[in-house]
MDTraj code that builds the backbone (N, CA, C; nanometers):
import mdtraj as md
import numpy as np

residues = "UNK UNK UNK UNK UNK UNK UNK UNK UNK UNK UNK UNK UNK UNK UNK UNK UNK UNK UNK UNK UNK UNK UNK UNK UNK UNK UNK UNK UNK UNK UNK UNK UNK UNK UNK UNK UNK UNK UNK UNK UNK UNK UNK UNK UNK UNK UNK UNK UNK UNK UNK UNK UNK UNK UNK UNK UNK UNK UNK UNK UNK UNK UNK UNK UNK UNK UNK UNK UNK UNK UNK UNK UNK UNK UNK UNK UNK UNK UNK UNK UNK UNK UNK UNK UNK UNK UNK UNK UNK UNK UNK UNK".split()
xyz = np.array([
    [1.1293, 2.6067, 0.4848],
    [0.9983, 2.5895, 0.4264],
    [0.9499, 2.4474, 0.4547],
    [0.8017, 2.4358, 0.5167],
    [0.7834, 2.3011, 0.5456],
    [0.6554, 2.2601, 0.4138],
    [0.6965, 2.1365, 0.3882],
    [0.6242, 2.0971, 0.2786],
    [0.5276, 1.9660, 0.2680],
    [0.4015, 2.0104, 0.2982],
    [0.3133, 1.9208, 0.2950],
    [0.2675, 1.8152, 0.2117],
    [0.2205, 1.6600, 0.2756],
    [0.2227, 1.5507, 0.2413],
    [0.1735, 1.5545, 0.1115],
    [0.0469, 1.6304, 0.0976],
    [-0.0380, 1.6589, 0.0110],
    [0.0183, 1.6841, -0.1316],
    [0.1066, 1.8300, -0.0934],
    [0.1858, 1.8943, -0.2384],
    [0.2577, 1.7683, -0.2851],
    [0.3478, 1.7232, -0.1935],
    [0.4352, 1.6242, -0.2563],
    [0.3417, 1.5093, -0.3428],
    [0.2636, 1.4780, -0.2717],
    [0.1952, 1.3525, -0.3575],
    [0.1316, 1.3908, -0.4901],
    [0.0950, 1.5020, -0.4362],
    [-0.0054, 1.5650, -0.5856],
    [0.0995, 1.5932, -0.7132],
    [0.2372, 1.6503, -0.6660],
    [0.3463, 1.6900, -0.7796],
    [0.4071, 1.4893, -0.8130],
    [0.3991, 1.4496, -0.7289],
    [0.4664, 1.2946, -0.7911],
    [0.3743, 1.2395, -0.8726],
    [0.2118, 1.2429, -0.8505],
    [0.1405, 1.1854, -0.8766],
    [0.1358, 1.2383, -1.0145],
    [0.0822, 1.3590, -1.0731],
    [0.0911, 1.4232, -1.1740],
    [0.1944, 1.4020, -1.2696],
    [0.3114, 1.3887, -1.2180],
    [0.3997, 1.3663, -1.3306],
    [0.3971, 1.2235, -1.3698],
    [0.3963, 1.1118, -1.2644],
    [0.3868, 0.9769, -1.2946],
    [0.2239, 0.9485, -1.3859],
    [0.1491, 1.0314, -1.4152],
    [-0.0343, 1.0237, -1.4606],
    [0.0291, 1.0646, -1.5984],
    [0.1131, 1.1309, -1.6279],
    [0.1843, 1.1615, -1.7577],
    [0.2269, 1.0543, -1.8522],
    [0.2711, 0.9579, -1.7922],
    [0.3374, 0.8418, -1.8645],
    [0.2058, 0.7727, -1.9446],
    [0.2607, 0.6974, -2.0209],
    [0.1988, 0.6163, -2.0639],
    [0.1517, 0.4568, -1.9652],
    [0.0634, 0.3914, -1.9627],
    [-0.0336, 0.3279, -1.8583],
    [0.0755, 0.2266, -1.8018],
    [0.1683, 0.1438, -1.9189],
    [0.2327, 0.0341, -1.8338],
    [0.3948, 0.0726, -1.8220],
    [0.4439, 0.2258, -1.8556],
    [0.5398, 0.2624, -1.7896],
    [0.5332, 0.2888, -1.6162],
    [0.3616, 0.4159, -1.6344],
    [0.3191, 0.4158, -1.5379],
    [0.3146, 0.3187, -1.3838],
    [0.2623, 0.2000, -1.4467],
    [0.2556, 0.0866, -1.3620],
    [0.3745, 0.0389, -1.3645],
    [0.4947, 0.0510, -1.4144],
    [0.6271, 0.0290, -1.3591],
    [0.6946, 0.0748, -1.2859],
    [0.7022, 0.2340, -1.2912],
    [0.7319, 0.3562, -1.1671],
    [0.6576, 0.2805, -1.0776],
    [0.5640, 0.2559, -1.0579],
    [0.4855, 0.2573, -0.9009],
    [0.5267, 0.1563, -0.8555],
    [0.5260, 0.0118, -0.9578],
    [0.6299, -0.1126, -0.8595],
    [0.7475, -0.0730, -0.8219],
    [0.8107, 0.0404, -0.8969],
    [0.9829, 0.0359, -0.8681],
    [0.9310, 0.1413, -0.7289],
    [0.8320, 0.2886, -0.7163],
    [0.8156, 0.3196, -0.6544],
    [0.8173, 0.2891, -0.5338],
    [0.6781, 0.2526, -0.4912],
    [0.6279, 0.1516, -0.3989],
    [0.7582, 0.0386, -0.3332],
    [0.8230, -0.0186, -0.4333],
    [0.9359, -0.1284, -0.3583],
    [1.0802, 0.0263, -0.2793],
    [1.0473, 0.1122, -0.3279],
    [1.1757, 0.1672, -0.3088],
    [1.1205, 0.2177, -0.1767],
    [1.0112, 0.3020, -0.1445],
    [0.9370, 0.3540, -0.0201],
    [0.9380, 0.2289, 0.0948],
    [0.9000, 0.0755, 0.0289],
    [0.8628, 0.0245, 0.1296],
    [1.0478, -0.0043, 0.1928],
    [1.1179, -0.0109, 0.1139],
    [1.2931, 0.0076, 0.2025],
    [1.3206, 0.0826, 0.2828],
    [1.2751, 0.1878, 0.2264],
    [1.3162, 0.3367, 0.2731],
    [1.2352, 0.3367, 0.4106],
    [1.1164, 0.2786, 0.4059],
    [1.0345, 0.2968, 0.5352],
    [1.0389, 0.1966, 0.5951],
    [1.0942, 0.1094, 0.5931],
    [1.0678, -0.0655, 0.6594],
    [1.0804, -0.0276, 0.8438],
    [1.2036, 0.0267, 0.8591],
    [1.2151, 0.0638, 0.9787],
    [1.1249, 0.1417, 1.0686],
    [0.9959, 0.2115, 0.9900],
    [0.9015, 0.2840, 1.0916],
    [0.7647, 0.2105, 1.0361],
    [0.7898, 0.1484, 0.9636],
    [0.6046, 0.0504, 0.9042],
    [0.6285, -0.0892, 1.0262],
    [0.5145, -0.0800, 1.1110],
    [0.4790, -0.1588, 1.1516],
    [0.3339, -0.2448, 1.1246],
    [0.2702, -0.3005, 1.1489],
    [0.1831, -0.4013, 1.1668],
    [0.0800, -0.3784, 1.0161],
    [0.0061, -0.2406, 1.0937],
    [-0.1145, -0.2018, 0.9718],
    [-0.0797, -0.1375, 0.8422],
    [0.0506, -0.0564, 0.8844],
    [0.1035, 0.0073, 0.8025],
    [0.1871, -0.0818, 0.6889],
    [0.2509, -0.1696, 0.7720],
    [0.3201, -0.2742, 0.6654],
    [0.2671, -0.3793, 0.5924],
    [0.1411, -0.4307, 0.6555],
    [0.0832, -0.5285, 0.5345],
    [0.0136, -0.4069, 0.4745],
    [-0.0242, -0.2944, 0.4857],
    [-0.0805, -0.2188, 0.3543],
    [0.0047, -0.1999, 0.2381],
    [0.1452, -0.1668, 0.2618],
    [0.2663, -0.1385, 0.1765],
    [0.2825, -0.2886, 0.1056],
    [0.2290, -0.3702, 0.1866],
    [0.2842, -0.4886, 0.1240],
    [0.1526, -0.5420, 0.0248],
    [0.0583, -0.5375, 0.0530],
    [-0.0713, -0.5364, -0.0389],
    [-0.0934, -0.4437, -0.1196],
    [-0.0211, -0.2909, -0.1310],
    [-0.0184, -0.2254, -0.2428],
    [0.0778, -0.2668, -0.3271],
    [0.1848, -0.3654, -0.3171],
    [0.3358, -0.3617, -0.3631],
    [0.2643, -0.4759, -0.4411],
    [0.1956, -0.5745, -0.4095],
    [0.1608, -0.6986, -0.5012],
    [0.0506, -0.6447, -0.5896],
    [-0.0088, -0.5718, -0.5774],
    [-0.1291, -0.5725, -0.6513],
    [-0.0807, -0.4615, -0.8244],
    [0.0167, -0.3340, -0.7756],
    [0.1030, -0.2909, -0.8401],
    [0.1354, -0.3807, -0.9419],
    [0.2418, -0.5091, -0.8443],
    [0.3205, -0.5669, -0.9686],
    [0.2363, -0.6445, -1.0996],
    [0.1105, -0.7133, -0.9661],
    [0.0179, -0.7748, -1.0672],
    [-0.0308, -0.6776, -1.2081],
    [-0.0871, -0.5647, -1.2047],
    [-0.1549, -0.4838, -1.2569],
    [-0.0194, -0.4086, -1.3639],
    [0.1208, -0.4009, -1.3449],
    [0.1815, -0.3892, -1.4540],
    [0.2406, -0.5107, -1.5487],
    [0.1678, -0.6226, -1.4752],
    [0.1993, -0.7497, -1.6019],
    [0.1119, -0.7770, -1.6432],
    [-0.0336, -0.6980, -1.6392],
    [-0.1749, -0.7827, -1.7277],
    [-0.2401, -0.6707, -1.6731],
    [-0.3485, -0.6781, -1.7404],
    [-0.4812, -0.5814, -1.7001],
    [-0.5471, -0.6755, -1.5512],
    [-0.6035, -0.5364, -1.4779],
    [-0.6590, -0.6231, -1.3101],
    [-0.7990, -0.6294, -1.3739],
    [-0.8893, -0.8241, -1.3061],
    [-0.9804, -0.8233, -1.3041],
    [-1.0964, -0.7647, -1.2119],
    [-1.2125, -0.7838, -1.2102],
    [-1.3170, -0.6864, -1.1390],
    [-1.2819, -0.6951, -0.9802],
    [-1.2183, -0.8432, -0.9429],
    [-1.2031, -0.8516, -0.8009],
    [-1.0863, -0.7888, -0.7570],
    [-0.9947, -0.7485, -0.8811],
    [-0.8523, -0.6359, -0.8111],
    [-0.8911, -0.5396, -0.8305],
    [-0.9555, -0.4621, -0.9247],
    [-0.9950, -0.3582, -0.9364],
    [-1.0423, -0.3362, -0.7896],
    [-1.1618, -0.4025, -0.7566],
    [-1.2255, -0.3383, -0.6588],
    [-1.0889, -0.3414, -0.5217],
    [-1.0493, -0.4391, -0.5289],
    [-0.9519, -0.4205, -0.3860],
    [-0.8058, -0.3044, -0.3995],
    [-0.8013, -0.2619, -0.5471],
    [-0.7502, -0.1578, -0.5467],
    [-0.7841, 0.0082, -0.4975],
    [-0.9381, -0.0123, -0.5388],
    [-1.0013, 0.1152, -0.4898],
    [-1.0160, 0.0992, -0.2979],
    [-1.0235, -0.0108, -0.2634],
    [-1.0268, -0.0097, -0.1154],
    [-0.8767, 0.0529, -0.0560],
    [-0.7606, -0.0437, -0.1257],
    [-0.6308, 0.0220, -0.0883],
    [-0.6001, 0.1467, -0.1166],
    [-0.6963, 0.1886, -0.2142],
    [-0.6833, 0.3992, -0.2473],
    [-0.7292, 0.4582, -0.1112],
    [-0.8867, 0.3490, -0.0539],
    [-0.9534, 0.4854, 0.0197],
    [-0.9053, 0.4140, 0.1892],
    [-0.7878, 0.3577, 0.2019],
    [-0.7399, 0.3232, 0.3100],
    [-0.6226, 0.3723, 0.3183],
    [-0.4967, 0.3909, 0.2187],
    [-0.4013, 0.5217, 0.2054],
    [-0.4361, 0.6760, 0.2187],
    [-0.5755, 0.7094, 0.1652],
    [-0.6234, 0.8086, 0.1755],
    [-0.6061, 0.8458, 0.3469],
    [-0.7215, 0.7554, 0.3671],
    [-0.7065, 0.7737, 0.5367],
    [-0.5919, 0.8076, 0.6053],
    [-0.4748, 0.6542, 0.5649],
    [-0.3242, 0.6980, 0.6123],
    [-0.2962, 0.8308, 0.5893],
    [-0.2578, 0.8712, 0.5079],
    [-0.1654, 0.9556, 0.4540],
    [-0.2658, 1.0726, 0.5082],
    [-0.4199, 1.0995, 0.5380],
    [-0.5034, 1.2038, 0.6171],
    [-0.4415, 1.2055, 0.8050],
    [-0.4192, 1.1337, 0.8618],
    [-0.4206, 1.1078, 0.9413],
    [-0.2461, 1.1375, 0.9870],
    [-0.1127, 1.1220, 0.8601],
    [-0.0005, 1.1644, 0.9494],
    [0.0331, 1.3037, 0.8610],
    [-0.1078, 1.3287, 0.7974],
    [-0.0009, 1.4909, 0.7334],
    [-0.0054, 1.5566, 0.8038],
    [0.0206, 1.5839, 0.9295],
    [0.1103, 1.7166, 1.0176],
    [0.2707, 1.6683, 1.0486],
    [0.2722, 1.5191, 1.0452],
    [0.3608, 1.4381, 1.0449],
    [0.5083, 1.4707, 0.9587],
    [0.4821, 1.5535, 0.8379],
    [0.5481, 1.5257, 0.6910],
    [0.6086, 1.6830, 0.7353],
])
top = md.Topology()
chain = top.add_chain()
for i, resn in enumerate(residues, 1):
    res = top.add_residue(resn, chain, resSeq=i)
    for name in ("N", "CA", "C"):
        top.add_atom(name, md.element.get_by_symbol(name[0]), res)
traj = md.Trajectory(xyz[None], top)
C-alpha cells in the first residue's frame, strides 16, 4: 500500500492540533529538529535553509507568543512548504 504525503501530514497534523497550544509548539520543535536529522543527508540548499528557518521560528514561538513580523513570516514559511511538499508528493 503506497501512502501519500498528504494522508500522512493531515493524520500527524490533526493529532498534534489536539494538544494544548504550548505542548503543541513543543512537538513541532522536537518534531521539526528530529526530521531535519533524519533528512540532513537529502536537504540541500533551498530545502535546508527552509528546515532551518522553520526550526527557529518554532522554537521562538514555543517560548513566547510571535509578534506581527513572525507571524507574518510564519504564514510565508506555511505557503512555501505548501509548495514543497506539492511539488515532491509523487515522491512519498
Amino acid at each position: 500500500m503506497r501512502v501519500k504525503l498528504w494522508d500522512l501530514e493531515h493524520d500527524i497534523f490533526a493529532g498534534l492540533r489536539s494538544l494544548p497550544k504550548q505542548p503543541y509548539l513543543c512537538a513541532m520543535w522536537v518534531l521539526a529538529d528530529e526530521l531535519r536529522i533524519v533528512y540532513s543527508d537529502r536537504c540541500i540548499g533551498d530545502d535546508r535553509r527552509l528546515m532551518a528557518m522553520t526550526l527557529d521560528l518554532v522554537r521562538t514561538a514555543a517560548g513566547r507568543v510571535l509578534d506581527d513580523d513572525e507571524l507574518a513570516r510564519a504564514a510565508e514559511l506555511a505557503k512555501v512548504w505548501r509548495v514543497l511538499c506539492d511539488s515532491k508528493q509523487d515522491e512519498v
